[in-house]
C-alpha positions as CSV (number, residue, x, y, z in Angstrom):
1,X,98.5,93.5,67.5
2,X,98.7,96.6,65.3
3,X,100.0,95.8,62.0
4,X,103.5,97.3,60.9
5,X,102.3,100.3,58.5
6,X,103.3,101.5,55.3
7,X,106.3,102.3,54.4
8,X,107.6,106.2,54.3
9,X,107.2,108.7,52.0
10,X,108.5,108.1,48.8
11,X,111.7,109.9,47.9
12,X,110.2,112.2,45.5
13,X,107.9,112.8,48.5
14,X,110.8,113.4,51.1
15,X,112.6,116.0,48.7
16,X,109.4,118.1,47.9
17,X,109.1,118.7,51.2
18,X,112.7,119.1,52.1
19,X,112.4,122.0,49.3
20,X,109.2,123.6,50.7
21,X,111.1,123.8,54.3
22,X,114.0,125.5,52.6
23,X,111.7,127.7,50.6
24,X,109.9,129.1,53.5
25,X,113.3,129.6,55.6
26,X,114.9,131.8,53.0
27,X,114.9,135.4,53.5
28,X,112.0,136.3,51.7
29,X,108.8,135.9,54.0
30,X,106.8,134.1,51.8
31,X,105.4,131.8,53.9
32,X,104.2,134.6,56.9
33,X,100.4,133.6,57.3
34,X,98.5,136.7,57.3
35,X,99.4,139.5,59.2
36,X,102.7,138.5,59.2
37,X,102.5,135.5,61.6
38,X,104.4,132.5,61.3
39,X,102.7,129.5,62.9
40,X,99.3,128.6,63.4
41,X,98.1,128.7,66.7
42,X,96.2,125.3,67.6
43,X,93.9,124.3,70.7
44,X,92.9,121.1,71.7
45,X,90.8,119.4,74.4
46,X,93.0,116.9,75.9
47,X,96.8,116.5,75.7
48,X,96.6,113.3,73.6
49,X,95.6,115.2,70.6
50,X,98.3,118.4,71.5
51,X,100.8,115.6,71.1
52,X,99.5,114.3,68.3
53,X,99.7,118.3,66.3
54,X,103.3,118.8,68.0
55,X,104.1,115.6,66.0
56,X,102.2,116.6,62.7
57,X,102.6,120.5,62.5
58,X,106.5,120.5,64.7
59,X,107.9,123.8,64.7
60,X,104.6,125.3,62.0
61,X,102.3,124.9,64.7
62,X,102.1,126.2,68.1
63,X,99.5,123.7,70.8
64,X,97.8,124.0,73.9
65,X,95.8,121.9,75.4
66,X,92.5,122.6,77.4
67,X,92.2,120.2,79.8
68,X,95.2,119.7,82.1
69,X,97.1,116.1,81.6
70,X,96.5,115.3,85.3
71,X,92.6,116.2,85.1
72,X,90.5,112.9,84.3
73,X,88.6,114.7,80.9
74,X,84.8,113.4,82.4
75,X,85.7,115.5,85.5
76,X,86.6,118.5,83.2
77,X,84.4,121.5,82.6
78,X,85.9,124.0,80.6
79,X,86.3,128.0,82.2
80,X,85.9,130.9,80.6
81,X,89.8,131.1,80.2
82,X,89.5,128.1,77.9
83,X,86.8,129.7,76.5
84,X,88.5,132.8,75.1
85,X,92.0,130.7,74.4
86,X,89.9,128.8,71.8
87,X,88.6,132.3,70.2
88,X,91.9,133.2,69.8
89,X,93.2,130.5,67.9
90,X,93.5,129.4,64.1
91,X,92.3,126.0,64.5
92,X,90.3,124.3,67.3
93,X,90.6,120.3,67.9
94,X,88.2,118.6,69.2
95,X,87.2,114.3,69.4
96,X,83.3,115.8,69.7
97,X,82.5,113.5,73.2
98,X,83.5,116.9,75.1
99,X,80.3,117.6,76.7
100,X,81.3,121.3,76.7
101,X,82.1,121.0,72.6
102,X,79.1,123.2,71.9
103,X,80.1,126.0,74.0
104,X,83.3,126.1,72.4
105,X,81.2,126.4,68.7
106,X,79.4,129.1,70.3
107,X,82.4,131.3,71.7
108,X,84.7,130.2,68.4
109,X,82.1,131.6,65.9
110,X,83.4,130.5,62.7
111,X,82.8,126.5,62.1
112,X,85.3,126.5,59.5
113,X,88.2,126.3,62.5
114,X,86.7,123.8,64.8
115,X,87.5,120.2,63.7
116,X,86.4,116.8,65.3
117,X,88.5,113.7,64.7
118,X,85.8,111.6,65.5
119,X,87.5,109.0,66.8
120,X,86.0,108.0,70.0
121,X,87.8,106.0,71.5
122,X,90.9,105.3,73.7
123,X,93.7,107.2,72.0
124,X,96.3,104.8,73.5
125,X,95.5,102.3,71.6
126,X,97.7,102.6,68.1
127,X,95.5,101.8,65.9
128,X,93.1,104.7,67.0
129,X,95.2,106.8,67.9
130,X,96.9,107.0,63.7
131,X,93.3,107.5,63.1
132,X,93.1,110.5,65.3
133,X,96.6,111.8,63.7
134,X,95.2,111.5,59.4
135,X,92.1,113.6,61.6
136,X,94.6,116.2,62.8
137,X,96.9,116.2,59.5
138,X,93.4,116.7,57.2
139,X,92.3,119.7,60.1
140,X,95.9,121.3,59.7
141,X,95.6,121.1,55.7
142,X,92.5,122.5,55.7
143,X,93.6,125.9,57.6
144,X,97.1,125.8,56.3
145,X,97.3,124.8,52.7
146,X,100.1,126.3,51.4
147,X,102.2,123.9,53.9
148,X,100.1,120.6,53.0
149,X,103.2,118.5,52.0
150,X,104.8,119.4,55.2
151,X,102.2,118.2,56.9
152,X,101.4,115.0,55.0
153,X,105.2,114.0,55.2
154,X,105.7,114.7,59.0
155,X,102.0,112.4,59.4
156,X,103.9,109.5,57.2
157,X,106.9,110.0,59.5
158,X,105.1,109.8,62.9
159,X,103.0,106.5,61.7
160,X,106.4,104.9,60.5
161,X,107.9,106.0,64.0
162,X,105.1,104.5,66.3
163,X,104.7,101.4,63.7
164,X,108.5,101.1,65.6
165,X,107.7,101.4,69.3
166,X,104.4,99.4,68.6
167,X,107.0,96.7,67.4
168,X,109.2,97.2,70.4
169,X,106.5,97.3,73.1
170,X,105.0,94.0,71.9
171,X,108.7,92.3,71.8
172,X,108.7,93.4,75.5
173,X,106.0,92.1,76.4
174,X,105.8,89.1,74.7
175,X,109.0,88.6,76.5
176,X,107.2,89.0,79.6
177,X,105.0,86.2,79.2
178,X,101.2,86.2,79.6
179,X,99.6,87.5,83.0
180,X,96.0,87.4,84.1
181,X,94.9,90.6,85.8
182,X,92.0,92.5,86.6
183,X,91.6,95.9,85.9
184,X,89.9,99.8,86.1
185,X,87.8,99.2,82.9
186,X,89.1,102.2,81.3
187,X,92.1,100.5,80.9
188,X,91.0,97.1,80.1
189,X,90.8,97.8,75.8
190,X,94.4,98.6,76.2
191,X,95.4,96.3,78.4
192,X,93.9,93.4,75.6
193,X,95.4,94.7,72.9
194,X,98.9,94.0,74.9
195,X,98.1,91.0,75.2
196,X,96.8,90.5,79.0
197,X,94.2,88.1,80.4
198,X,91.9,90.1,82.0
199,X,89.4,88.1,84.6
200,X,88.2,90.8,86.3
201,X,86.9,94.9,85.6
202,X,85.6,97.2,88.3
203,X,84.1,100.2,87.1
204,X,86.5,103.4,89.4
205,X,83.9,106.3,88.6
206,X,80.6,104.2,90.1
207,X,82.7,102.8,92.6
208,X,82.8,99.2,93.3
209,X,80.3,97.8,96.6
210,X,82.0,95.6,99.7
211,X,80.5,92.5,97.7
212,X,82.0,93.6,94.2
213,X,85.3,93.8,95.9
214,X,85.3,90.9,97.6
215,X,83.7,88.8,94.5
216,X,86.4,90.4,92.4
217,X,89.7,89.5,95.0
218,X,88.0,86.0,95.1
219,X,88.2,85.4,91.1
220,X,92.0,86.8,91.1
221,X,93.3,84.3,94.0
222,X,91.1,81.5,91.9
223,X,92.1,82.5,88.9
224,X,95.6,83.5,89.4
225,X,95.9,87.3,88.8
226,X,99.4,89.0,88.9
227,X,98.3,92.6,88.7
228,X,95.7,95.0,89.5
229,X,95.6,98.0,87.1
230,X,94.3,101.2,87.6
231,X,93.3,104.3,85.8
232,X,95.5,107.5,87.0
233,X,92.0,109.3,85.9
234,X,89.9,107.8,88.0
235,X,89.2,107.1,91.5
236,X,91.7,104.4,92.8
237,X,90.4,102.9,96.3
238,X,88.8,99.7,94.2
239,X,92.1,98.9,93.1
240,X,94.2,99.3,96.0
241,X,92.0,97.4,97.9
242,X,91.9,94.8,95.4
243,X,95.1,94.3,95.1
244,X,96.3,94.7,99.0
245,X,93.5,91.4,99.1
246,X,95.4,89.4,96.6
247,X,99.0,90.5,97.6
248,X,99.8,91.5,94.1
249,X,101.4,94.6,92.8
250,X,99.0,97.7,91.7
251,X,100.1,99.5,88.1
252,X,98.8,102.8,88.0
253,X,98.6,103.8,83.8
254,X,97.5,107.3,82.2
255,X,96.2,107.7,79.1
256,X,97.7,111.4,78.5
257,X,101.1,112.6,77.9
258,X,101.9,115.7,80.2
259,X,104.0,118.0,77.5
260,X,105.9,114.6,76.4
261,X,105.0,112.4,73.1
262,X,102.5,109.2,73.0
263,X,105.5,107.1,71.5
264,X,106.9,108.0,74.8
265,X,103.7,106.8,76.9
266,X,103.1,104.1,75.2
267,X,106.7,102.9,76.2
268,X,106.4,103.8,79.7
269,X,103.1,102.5,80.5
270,X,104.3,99.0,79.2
271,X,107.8,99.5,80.6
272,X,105.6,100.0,84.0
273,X,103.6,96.5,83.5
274,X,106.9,94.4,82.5
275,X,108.8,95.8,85.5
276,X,105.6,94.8,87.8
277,X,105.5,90.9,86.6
278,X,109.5,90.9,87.4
């Protein structure tokens, strides 16, 4: 499990930035960015990462994601609208593994506001996912600075905050007990990080033969599987089958928040798993 992170921002910290928020709500303009706007605009690809800026830049920043929260991001290709909405902002966010990154370089222009976190991995997972937000905080520093202890404090906030639901999640869990299951594998990372006993992955995108179906319905009834997990991203027939063979309950999990926050997501998708080994 993730461990519990640091604490929060010193008090000295907490009151410098409570000073710079007054400061730039007083009457005199002085934090306008230049011609006379007063948030930076910020794309991303997927809606992980617009959650992530809504958290770190709040009511500074203004985010839109690219690719839809319901579209699966390898299915993605991004349209000239998406196109011209990242030449139009202040800051572009990328993880880099968008196969259409380059194009987006090429319409933006200037390199100086694309930024990659670099992280390439599953974003649900907590421990990659704070990775992703010090990425985001260092991109929004970079084209903001005059609001860099803003930022930093709201980043120490949000890793204090999902240090909390990480605790709760677990505790739920835990409570639980442990459950053998066999799973989409683009869910099976998270689903070992919470703990499960996975016997069993079947890769959605390839789709699974008639003999990897049956093979995999004969290790759960063996084996003792509870739950078949799928990816809402992915094709889903596998897993249907798979579980309607073992007479089990099917948990369908997403991986991207649609306009809502990951602390959120990451309670629901476990709140989904508990209620299914009721």
């Amino acid at each position: 499990m993730m461990p519990r992170s640091e604490a929060g921002p010193r008090p000295a910290l907490r009151l410098a930035a409570l000073c710079l928020v007054a400061a730039c709500l007083a009457p005199a303009g002085g934090c306008q960015r230049e011609g006379g706007r007063g948030e930076v605009r910020v794309v991303t690809s997927t809606t992980m990462l617009e959650a992530i800026v809504r958290e770190i830049g709040r009511d500074r920043v203004s985010a839109a994601a690219l690719i839809p929260a319901g579209t699966g991001p390898e299915d993605f290709d991004i349209p000239a609208e998406g196109l011209e909405r990242a030449a139009a902002a202040d800051l572009v966010i990328l993880s880099g593994w968008e196969k259409w990154a380059g194009r987006v370089g090429e319409a933006v222009h200037d390199p100086r506001r694309i930024a990659l976190t670099g992280v390439h991995a599953d974003l649900m997972l907590p421990h990659y996912h704070l990775e992703a937000a010090d990425s985001v905080t260092e991109a929004l520093v970079r084209a903001d600075p005059g609001w860099e202890v803003f930022y930093r404090y709201n980043r120490g906030d949000y890793r204090s905050r999902v240090a909390a639901e990480v605790d709760r999640v677990c505790a739920s869990l835990a409570a639980a007990g442990p459950a053998r299951v066999i799973c989409a594998e683009p869910q099976a990372e998270l689903l070992a990080w919470m703990g499960f006993d996975i016997i069993g992955t079947y890769a959605p995108f390839r789709g699974p033969s008639e003999g990897e179906i049956a093979r995999l319905v004969d290790v759960g009834r063996r084996h003792g599987a509870r739950l078949v997990v799928d990816d809402a991203h992915a094709p889903q027939e596998a897993g249907k089958r798979i579980a309607a063979g073992l007479g089990v309950p099917r948990v369908v999990l997403t991986a991207y928040p649609d306009r809502g926050s990951y602390i959120d997501l990451l309670g629901s998708n476990a709140a989904r798993l508990v209620s299914a080994l009721d």
